[in-house]
N, C-alpha and C positions, 0 to 999 in steps of 0.2 A: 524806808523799810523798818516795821518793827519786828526789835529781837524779841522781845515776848512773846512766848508759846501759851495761846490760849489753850484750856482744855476740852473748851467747848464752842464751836460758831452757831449759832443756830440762824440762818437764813429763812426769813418770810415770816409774818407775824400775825398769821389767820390764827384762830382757836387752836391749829397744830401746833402751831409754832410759839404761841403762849403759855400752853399748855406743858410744855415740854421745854419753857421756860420754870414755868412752876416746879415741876418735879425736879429739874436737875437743879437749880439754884438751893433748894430745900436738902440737896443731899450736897452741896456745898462744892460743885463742879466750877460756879462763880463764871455762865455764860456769857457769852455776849452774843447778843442776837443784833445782825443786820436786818432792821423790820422793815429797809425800803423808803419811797418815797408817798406811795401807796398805803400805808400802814394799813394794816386791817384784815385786809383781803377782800372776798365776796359780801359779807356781813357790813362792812360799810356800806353798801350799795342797798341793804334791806332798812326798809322803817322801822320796823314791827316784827318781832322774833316773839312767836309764842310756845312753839314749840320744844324750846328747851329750858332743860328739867329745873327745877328751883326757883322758877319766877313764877308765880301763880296767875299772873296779870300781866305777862309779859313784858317784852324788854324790848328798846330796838337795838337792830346791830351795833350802833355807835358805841351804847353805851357797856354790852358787853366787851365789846372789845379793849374800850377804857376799864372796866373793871377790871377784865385778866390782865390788862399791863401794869395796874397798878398792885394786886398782888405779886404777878411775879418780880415787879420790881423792889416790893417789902423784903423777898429774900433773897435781894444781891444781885437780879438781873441786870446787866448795861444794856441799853441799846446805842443804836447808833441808824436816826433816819434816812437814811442814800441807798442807793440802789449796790448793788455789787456788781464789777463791769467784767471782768472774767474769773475765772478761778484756775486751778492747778491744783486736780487729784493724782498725778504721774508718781509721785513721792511723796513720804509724810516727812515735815510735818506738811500740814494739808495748806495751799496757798488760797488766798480770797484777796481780790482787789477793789476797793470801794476809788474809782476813780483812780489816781496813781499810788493811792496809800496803799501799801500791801499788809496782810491779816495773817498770821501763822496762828495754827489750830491743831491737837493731837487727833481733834475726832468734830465732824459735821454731821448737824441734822439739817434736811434738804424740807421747807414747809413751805414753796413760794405758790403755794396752789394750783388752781386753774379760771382761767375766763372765760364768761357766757360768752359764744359767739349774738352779735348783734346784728341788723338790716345793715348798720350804716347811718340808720336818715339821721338830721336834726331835727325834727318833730317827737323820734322813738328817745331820744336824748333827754328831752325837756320834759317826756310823761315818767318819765324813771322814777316807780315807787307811785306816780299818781296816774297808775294802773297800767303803766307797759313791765312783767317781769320775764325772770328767766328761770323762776322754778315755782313751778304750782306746788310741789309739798310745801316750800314756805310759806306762799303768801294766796293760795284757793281759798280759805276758809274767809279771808275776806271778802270773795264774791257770790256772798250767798244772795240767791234767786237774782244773780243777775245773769247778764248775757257776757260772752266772752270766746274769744279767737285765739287760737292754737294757728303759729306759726311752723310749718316744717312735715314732712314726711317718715321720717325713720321710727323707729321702736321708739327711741324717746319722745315723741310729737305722738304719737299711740297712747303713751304709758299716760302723760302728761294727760291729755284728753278726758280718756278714760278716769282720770284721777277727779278731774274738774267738776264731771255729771255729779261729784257727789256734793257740790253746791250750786253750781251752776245752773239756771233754768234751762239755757243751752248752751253749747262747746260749735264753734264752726270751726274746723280745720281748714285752715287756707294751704293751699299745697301748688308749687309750681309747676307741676308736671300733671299727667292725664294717669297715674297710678303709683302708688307710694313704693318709696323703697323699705317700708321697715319688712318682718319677718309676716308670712302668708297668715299665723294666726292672730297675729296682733292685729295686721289690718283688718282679719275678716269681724275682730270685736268691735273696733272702731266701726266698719261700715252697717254692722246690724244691732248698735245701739241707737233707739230711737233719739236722744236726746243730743245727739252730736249731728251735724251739717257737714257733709266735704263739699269747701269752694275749688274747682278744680283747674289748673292754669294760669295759677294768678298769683299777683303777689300785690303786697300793702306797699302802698309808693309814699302814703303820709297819714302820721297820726294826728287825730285832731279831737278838740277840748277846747273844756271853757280856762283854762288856763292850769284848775285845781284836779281835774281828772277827765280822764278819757272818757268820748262820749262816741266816737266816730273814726272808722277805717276808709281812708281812700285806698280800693284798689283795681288794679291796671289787669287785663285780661291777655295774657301773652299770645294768645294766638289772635286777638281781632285787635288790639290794642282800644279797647273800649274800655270807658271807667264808671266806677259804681262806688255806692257808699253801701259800709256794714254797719249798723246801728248796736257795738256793745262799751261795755264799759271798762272792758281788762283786754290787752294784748297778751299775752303769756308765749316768750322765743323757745323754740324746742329746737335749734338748726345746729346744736354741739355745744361743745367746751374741747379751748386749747387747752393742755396742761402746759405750766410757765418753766422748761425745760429748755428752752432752747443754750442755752450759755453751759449747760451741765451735758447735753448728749454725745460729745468727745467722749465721757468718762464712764457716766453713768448708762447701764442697759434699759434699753426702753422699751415699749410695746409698740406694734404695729400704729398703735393708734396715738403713743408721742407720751404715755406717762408711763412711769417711771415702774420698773421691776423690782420689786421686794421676795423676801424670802416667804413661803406661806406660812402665816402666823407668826410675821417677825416684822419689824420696819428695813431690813437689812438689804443694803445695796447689792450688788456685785463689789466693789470696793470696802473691805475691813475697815470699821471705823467711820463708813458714811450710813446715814439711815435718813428715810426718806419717812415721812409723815402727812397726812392729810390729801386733799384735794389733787394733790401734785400724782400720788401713787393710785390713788381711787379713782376710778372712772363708776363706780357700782351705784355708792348711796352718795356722797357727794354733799352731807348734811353738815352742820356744827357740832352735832357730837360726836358724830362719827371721827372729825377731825381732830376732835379733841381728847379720843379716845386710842388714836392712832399717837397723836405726841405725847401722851404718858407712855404708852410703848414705846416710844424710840426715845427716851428721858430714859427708861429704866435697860434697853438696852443695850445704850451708851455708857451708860453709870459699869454694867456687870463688865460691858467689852474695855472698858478704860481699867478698873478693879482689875480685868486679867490680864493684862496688858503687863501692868507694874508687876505682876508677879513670872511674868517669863522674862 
């Protein structure tokens, strides 16, 4: 066990948790961020980041992600790559356990995000990034006038869809069931835009390519068990996001749908002292700057809850 009372743990080390590396190291809180064995977050998983602000010619994930660690580590960040295996918010100080080593902490920010749910296959495995994703705002504008498949039913498999026509020569929605579950007006824009296809009953049993990109869907028709080939070039999954909560929901209040509860317009747990940042609290926008806009918040109100801390 160490006796040292850190003042700050920051756990998960997406754009949230960088980010809020940067700001509180800067105001000289002297973090230590558990980044995992995963470092990164979602943005590892992407090639090609254009979207965000400052790079004119865009970045991939890898490399922003090395940029902000290497800033915040200019001003005093530690990290330390392992996972965290339980924690103890009951009493402060605040308990984190990396394996048997135990972590004492005045104050935690919570940034361990969330994961694209996936099929499964190894086929969907090996096209990752060469044209199977999980979020058409990041990576559509890559499929200009090509063809491409939307996995899933719900509002997000709608939105997603919807989003694609505006590169895509066409969107085919593959859906397992004979009628979607997203919201009555989202489906009826999905089923009366010309430029979208619903495959209905079926699902992608393998994706298939010349090794460098998706060219071909095998999929299986649930109700005759008959198979077919789709002829696009982009898989795009719309079937959820877990948020990576589970080890924290003893403590921390959560939403019906498993992320995490903040105060409106704050990072702020139910727990004094914990604050939750990025992809882990957001089910909304779910982007890199959102994330990264979410751990300056919870950097700055750690910083003011720690400041008022000392003074009572």
């Amino acid at each position: 066990m160490s006796t040292n009372i850190e003042n700050l743990i920051i756990i998960g080390s997406g754009p949230a948790g960088l980010t809020a590396a940067i700001y509180s190291s800067r105001a000289r809180l002297n973090p230590l961020m558990i980044e995992g064995e995963e470092a990164g977050g979602q943005l590892m998983l992407t090639t090609e980041v254009e979207n965000y602000p400052g790079f004119e010619h865009g970045v991939t994930g890898s490399e922003l992600i090395d940029l902000m660690k290497k800033q915040a580590a200019r001003f005093g960040t530690r990290f330390l790559t392992k996972n965290v295996s339980k924690v103890d918010f009951t009493q402060r100080p605040f308990k984190v356990w990396v394996g048997s080593q135990e972590h004492l902490a005045k104050s935690i920010i919570i940034s361990t995000g969330a994961s694209a749910k996936y099929l499964g296959l190894p086929s969907e495995k090996a096209y990752m990034n060469k044209g199977v994703s999980a979020c058409a705002t990041c990576d559509g504008a890559f499929f200009k006038n090509l063809e491409v498949a939307v996995v899933g039913g719900g509002d997000t498999a709608m939105e997603e869809a919807q989003f694609l026509t505006r590169f895509a020569s066409a969107v085919h929605v593959i859906h397992r069931r004979d009628s979607f579950r997203a919201s009555k007006i989202m489906a009826e824009r999905v089923l009366k835009n010309p430029k979208i296809k619903v495959i209905w009953n079926s699902e992608v049993i393998e994706v298939q390519g010349d090794g460098k990109s998706v060219n071909n869907l095998r999929l299986r028709n649930i109700q005759d068990q008959s198979l077919s080939d789709l002829k696009v070039q982009g898989l795009f999954l719309a079937i959820g996001h877990k948020p990576n909560t589970d080890i924290f929901k003893e403590f921390i209040h959560l939403h019906d749908n498993g992320y995490m509860k903040t105060v409106p317009g704050t990072s702020k747990t139910n727990i004094p002292g914990i604050f939750a940042a990025g992809d882990v609290q957001d089910h909304v926008y779910r982007q890199a700057v959102t994330a990264a806009g979410s751990g300056c918040m919870a950097a700055i109100d750690c910083e003011r809850w720690l400041e008022a801390e000392e003074h009572t």
